[in-house]
N, C-alpha and C positions, 0 to 999 in steps of 0.2 A: 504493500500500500504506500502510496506518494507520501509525502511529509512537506511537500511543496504546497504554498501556496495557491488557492485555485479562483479562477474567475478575478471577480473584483478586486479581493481581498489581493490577489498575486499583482494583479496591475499598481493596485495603493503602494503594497512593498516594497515595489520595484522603483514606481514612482520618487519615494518617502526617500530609499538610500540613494537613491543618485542626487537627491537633493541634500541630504545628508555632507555625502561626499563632495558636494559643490560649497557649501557651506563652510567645510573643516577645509578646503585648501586640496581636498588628493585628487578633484578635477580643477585644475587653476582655471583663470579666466586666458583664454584662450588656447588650451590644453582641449587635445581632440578626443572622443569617447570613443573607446572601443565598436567592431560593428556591431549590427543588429544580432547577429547570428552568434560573436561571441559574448558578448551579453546575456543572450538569451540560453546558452551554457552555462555561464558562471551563475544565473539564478533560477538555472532549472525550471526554464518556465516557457512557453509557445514563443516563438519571435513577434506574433501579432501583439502579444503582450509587454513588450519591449516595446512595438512603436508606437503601440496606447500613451507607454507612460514615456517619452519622448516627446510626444504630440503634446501632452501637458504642461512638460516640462519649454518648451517653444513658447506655447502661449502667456506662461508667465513672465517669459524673456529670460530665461537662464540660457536657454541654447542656440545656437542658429544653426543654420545649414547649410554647405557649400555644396550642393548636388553632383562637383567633378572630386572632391575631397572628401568630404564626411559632413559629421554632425562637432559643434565644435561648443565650448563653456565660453556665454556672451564676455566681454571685457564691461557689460556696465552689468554684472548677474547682480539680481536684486531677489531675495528668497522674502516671499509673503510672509509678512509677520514677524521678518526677523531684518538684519541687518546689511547693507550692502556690502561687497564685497570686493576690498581696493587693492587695486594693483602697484605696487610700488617696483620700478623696474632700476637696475644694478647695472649702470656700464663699467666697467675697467678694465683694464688691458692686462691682459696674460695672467687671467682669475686664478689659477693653479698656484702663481708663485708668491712670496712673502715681498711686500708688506700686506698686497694686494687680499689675498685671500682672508689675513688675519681681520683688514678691514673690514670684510665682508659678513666674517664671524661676529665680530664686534658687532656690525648694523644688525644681523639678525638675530642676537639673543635681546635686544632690546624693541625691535620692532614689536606694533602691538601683534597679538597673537593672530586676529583676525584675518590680517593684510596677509595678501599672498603676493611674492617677491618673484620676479623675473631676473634671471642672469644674464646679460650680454657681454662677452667679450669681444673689445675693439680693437684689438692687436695692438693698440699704439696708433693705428691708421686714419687721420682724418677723413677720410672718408667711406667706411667705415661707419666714423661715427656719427658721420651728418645723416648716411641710410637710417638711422638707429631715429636719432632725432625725429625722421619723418614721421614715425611711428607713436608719438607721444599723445594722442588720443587715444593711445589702447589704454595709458598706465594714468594713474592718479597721482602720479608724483616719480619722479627719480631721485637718484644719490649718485651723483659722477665722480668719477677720477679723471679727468678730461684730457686730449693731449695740449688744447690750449692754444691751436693752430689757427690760424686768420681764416679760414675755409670755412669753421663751424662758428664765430664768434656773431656773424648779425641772427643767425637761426638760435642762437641761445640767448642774447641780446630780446627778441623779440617774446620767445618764451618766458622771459623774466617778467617782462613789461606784461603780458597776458595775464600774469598771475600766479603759475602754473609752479605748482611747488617740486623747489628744486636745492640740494643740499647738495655742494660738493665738499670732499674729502681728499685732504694732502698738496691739493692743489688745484688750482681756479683760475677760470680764464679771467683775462684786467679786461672788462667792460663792468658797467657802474651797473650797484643794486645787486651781488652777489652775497649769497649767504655759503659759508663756507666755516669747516672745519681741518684745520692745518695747524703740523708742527711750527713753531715758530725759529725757521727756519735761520732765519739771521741773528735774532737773538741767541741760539744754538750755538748757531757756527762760530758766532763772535764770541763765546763766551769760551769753544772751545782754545780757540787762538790765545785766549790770555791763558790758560792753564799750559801750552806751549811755551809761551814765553815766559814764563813762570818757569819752566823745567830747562831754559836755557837757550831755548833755540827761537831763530830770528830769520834764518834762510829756510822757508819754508811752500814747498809748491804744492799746487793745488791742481789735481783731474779729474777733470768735469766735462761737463758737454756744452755746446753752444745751444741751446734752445731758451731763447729770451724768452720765449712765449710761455714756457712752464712756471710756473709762481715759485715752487719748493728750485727749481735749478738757477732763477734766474736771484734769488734772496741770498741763496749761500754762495754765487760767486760775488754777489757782492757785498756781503759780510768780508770775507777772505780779503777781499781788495779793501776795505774801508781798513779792517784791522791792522794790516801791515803798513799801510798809510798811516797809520797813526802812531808806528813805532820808525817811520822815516826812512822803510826800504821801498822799493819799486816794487809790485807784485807781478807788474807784466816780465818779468826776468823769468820765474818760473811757472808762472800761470798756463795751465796746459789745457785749452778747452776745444772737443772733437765733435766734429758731426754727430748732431741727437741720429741716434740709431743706429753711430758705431756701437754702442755697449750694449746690444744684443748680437754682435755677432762676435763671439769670443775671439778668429783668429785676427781677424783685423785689429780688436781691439789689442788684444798681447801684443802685437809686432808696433804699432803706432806706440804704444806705453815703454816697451823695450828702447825702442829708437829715443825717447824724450829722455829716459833716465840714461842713457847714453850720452847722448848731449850733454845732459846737464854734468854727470860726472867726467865729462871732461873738461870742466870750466876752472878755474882755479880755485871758485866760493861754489859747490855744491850745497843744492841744499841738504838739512840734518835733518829735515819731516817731512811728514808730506799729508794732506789732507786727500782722501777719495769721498767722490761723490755716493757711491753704492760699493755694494759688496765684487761685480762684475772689476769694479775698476781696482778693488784692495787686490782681488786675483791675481790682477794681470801687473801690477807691482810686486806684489811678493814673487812672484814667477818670474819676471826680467830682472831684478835684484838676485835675485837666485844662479842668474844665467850668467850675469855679469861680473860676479864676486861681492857683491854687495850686501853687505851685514845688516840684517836688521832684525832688533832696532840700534844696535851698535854704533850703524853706520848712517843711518835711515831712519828716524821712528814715525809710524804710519799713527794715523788715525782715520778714520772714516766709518762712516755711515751705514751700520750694519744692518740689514733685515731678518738674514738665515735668522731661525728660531736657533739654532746649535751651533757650537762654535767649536774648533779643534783646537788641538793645544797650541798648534803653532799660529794662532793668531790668538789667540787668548795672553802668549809668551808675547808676543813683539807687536799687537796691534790695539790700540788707543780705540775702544768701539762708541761710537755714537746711538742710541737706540730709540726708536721713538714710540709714543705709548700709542700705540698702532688698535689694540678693539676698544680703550677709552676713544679716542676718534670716533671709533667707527658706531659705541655707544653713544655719545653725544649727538652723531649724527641722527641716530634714529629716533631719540627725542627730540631733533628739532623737527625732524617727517611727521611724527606722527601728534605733533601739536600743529601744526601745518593743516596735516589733511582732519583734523576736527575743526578746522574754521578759525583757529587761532592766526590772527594778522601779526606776523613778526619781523621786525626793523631788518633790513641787511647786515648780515653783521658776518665779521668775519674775525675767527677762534681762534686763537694762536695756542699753541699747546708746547710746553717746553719737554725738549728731550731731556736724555739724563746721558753721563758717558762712564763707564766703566775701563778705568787704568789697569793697564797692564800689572798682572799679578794681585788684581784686586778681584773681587767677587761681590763688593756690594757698587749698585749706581747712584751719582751723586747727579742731582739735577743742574743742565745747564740752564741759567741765568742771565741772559746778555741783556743789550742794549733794545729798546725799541726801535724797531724801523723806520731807518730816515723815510722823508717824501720824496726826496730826489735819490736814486741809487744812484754808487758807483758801479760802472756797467766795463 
């Protein structure tokens, strides 16, 4: 004898859990439903009885249908009697790796439980992410990691101005009216500079990238240049800054970073430290120092900008790490989303978060503390 559902009663059931499941988040809004036929196996029940309760589930507007695709979960699904159901969409580029991901984690243990979250990765690719952009009728708000490129800046520009709530994290394009949550990238940097000079050292270069357009790249080379300016050396002597989107490709990057420390250690004033922008670029120093004869931190003491969650001993031995409080970000961010999308009107503001850096041979972080950022950088 059946134990399934029969008639009416099977169509309600069937009805009930798919709205169930549209409601808890495991059909998101825009997430496609199984077909009729497997449906109508996992509930053990007629197929007719599947497009009963589909037909219902249409009219209330939870579903729509693309007749050359499927049957798919509206992006505005509204469940009678209960709540709607918001979409909050995730752009950042190369979601998999740290900091990025840890952001991610952070946004979503504080998002409210309701909101169902969408992931896009944008490689790093403005264009990319302007496709992503066009799309922002589906979601009820984003949170970006943006790349900051002049190609996406009037289309987000205009989205601001709309109203459309929008939280970037780490870094943020410079058009006016941004709310954003970021390390305080200059204060950071600059603060880590004086614990350098503190330890002695005064010839000190910095590898980075050239992308003015990034907020977090475009602050810490100019921390690095204001600080040595203030201790009355040249920064452009050592200052080394590469095409945004060498430091994804590791060998270019090695052989361009080898050749600099080359240079530079044939000058007569080599530098004694050296600051990296990320962990790609600490690599590809301690590996050209390596190749070269070059002692570090003996001869070299690094510091820079760590993300890997683990560190080995031999950068924990010779490297000065920089860390930044990576799911607090991503926490903050999602209490400003989700006072956002309840109708809360909230000023542009933008968050600075100080990093902390851990010394060589140390195990606790001490927070850095620098200066507030000038309005005119040094560029």
């Amino acid at each position: 004898m059946s134990t399934q559902p029969q008639g009416n009663n099977a169509r309600q059931a069937v009805t009930h859990d798919l709205r169930e499941k549209i409601r808890s988040g495991v059909y998101g809004p825009g997430s496609m439903l199984p077909s009729r036929r497997n449906l109508a196996k996992q509930y053990g029940v007629a197929p007719g009885t599947v497009e009963q309760a589909i037909s219902k589930l249409l009219a209330d507007g939870l579903l729509n249908v693309d007749s050359r695709r499927g049957t798919f979960v509206s992006h505005a699904a509204v469940v009678p009697g209960g709540s709607r159901t918001q979409t909050v969409a995730g752009l950042f580029s190369h979601i998999a790796e740290s900091p990025q991901s840890n952001y991610l984690a952070g946004f979503r243990s504080a998002l409210q439980e309701e909101a169902h979250m969408l992931i896009f990765d944008t490689q790093d690719d403005p264009r990319i992410e302007l496709s992503l952009l066009d799309r922002v009728d589906d979601w009820d708000g984003f949170v970006g990691y943006m790349t900051g490129a002049e190609l996406t800046l009037p289309r987000l520009s205009a989205l601001i101005a709309e109203g459309k709530p929008i939280v970037f994290v780490d870094r943020y394009p410079y058009i006016p009216h941004v709310d954003a949550v970021v390390t305080d990238y200059y204060g950071s940097t600059f603060a880590a500079m004086q614990v350098l000079f503190e330890q002695g050292h005064q010839r000190i270069a910095l590898f980075t990238e050239n992308a003015l357009g990034v907020s977090s790249i475009r602050e810490l080379n100019s921390a690095y240049r204001d600080a040595l300016i203030g201790i009355g050396q040249n920064p452009d002597k050592w200052f080394r800054r590469y095409p945004q989107g060498v430091g994804m490709d590791e060998a270019i990057r090695a052989q361009l970073v080898q050749d600099s420390l080359a240079a530079m250690f044939n000058d007569s004033e080599p530098p004694t430290a050296a600051l990296c922008l990320y962990d790609g670029y600490m690599g590809a120093v301690l590996d050209g120092c390596d190749r070269l004869g070059i002692d570090t931190p003996g001869q070299l003491q690094l510091v820079s900008y760590c993300d890997l969650p683990n560190t080995t001993r031999r950068i924990s031995n010779s490297v000065h790490r920089i860390v930044q409080r990576v799911r607090a970000m991503g926490v903050f961010a999602a209490e400003r989303m989700d006072a956002k999308l309840k109708g809360q009107v909230l000023g542009p503001t933008i968050t600075r978060m100080p990093a902390d850096m851990i010394l060589v041979g140390q195990s606790q972080p001490m927070p850095l503390i620098g200066p507030v950022r000038p309005t005119k950088e040094s560029l």
